[in-house]
C-alpha positions in Angstrom: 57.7 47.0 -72.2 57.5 44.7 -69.1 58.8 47.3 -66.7 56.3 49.7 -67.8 53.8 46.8 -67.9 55.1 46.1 -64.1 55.2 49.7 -62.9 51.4 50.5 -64.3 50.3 47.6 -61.9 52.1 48.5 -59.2 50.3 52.7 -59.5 46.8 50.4 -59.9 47.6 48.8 -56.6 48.5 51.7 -55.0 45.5 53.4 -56.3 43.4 50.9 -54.7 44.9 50.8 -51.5 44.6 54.1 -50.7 40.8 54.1 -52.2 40.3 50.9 -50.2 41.4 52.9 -47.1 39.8 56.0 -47.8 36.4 54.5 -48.7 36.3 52.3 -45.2 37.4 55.2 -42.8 34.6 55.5 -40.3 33.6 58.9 -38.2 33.3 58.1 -34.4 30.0 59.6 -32.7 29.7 60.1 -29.0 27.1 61.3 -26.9 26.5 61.6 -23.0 22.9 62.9 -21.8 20.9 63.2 -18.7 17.3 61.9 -18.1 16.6 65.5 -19.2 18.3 65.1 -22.6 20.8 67.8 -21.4 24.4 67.3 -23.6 27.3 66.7 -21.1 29.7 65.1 -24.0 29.0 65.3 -27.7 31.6 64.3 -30.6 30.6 63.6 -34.2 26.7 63.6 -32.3 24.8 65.1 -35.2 26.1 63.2 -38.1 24.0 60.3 -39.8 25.8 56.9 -39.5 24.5 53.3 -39.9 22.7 52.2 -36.6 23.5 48.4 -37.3 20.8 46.5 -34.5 20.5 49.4 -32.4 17.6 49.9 -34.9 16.0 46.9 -32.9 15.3 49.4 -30.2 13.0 51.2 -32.4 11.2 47.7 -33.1 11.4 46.9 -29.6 9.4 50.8 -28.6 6.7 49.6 -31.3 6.4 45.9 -29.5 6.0 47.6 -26.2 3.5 50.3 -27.6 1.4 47.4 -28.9 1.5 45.8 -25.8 0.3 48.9 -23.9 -2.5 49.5 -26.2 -3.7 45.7 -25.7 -2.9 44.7 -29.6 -0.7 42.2 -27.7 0.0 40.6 -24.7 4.0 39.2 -23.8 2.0 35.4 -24.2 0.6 36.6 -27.9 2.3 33.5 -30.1 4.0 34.9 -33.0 4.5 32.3 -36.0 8.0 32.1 -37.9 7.6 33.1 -42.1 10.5 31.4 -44.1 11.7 35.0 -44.7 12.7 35.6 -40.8 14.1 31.6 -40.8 16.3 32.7 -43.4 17.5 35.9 -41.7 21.1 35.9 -41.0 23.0 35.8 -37.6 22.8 36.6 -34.8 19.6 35.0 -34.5 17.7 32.2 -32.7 17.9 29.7 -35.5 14.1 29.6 -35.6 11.9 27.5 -37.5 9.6 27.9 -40.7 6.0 27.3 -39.3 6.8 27.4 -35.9 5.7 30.3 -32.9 7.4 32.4 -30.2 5.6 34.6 -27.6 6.2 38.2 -27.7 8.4 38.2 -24.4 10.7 35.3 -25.7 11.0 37.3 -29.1 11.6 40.5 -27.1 13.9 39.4 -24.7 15.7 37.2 -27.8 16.1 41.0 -29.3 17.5 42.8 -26.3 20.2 39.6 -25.0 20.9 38.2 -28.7 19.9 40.7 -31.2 18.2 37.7 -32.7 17.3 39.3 -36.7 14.9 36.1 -37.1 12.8 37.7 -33.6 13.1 41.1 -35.1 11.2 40.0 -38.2 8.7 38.0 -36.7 7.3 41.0 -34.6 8.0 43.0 -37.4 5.4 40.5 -39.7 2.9 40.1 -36.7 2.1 43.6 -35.7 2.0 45.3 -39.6 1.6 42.2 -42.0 5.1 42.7 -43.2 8.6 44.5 -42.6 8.2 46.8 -45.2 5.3 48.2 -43.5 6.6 48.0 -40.0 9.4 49.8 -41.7 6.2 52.3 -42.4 5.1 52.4 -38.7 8.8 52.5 -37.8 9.6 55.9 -39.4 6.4 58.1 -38.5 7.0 57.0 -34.5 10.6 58.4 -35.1 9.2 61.5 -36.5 6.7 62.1 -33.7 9.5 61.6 -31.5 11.1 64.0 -33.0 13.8 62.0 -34.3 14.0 63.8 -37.6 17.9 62.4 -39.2 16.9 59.0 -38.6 15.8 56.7 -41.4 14.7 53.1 -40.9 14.6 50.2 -43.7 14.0 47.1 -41.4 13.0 46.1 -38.2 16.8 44.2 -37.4 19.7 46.7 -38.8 20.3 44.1 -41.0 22.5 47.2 -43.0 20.9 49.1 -45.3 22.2 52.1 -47.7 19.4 54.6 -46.5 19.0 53.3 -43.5 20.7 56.4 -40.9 20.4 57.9 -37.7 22.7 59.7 -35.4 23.6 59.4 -31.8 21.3 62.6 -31.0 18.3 61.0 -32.4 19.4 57.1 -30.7 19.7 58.8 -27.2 16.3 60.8 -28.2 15.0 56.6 -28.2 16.3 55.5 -25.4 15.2 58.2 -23.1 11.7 58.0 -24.8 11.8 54.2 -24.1 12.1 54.6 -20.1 10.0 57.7 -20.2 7.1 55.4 -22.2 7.6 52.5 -20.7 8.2 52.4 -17.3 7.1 48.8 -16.2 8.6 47.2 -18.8 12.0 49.1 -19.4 13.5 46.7 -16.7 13.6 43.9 -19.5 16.5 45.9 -21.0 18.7 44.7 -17.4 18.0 40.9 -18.3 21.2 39.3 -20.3 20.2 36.1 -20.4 16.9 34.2 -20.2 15.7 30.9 -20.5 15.1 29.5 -24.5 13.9 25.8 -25.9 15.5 24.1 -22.3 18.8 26.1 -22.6 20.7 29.5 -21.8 21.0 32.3 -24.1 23.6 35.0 -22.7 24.1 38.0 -23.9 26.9 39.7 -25.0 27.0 43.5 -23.5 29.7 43.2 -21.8 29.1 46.8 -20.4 25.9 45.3 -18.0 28.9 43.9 -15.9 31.5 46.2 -16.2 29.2 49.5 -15.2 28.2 50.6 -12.3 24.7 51.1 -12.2 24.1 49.7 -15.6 20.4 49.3 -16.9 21.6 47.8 -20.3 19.8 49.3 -23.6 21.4 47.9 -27.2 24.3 46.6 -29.0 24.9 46.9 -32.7 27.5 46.1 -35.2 27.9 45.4 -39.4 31.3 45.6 -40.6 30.2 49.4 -42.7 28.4 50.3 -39.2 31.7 49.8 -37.3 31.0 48.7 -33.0 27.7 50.7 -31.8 26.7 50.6 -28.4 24.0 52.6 -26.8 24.3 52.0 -22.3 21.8 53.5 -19.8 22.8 53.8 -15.6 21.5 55.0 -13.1 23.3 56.1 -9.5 21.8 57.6 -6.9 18.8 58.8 -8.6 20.8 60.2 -11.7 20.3 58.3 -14.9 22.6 58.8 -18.0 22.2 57.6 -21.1 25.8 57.1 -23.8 26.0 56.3 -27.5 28.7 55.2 -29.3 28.5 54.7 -33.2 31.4 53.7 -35.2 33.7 52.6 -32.9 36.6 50.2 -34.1 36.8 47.1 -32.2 33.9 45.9 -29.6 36.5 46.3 -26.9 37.2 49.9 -27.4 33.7 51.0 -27.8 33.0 49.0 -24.3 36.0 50.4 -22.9 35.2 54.3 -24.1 31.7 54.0 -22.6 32.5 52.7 -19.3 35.1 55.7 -18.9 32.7 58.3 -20.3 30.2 57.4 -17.9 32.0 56.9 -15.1 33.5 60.3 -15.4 30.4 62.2 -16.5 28.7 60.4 -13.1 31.9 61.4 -11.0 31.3 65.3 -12.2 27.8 65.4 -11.3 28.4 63.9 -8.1 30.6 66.5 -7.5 28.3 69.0 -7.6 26.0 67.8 -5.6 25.6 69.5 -2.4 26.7 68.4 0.7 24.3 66.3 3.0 24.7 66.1 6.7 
């Protein structure tokens, strides 16, 4: 009776181990494009995955577009709700009560991926996240970004929210192609925050040739997202990696897929005198 008792157990566990394993296997994306959206490397590219705070580029496009339009200015003071105090790290550890200008919340979004900055825009420019959510979703559809669903304004994770890389590079391009004078924030990672430092953590800015920056993501269902723009001698590529498996590889993949995809166009350039 105790063996059996012993060997039903042990199935169980196995069971669950090879559930657990199944259920927590992640698909890699990868995608390489031009400025003209042209495909020079695709893997896994059309398949919806969790965009983890590469979704903050989305909030970012509406924060510029609101700007642009004159809703805003970068010195508009944004005040702090107790729901974005509470929201999780990374964040700024703002206050309850207190404000923020639009630049410091922006710039917070693209160095630190601050989720309390995301919200606060988020709040400010639709009255709350679940409208900005609103807002969030029809700009994706008019940029024809039509596999990408968006819950919140941080990529704070989400069941249904999805995109792919297809529909992340479709962002980025749009974001230089938008905004023009104020795509350059994207190359900042650090800036200056309540008398102190805050450095960012893309690694790739440094390790990149011609590296413009764009957006890191990552939730432990999301896996290590990463989406890099560079420019060399007037080429501009833009790279997206979703569900990588350690920050290190993702950072190390994209830095060999650009460099290479840059190499190969270089090559076929003509020859100057």
């Amino acid at each position: 009776m105790v063996k059996d008792v012993f060997r039903f157990v042990a199935s169980l566990l196995l069971v669950l181990c090879v559930f657990t394993g199944i259920s927590h296997a992640r698909t890699m994306a990868v995608l390489i494009v031009d400025d003209s959206g042209n495909v020079l490397y695709k893997r896994n590219a059309g398949i919806q995955m969790y965009p983890a705070s590469l979704v903050k580029m989305m909030t970012i496009y509406l924060a510029f577009e609101a700007i642009s339009n004159g809703t805003v200015s970068f010195d508009t003071k944004l005040k702090v709700s107790k729901k974005a105090a509470r929201m999780p790290r990374m964040k700024l550890h703002l206050r309850a009560g207190e404000y923020i200008s639009m630049k410091e919340a922006l710039l917070s979004l693209i160095v630190k991926s601050a989720n309390d900055s995301a919200v606060v825009i988020a709040e400010h420019l639709a009255g709350s996240e679940a409208k900005f959510a609103t807002l969030m979703n029809e700009k994706a559809a008019r940029l024809g970004m039509s596999q990408s669903y968006f819950t919140n304004a941080s990529g704070w994770h989400h069941n249904r929210q999805k995109t792919t890389a297809y529909d992340m590079a479709k962002l980025a391009l749009s974001i230089k192609r938008d905004f023009p004078n104020f795509y350059s924030l994207f190359s900042q990672s650090s800036f200056f925050y309540r008398n102190s430092i805050v450095r960012g953590h893309n690694r790739v800015m440094h390790a990149l040739q011609g590296a413009k920056g764009m957006k890191t993501g990552y939730t432990s269902k999301a896996g290590w997202n990463l989406v890099t723009t560079a420019t060399r001698n007037n080429t501009h590529l833009v790279g997206v990696i979703m569900g990588g498996d350690s920050y290190r590889a993702r950072d190390s993949k994209m830095v060999q897929l650009m460099n290479h995809h840059f190499e190969l166009l270089e090559s076929k350039q003509p020859a100057t005198n």
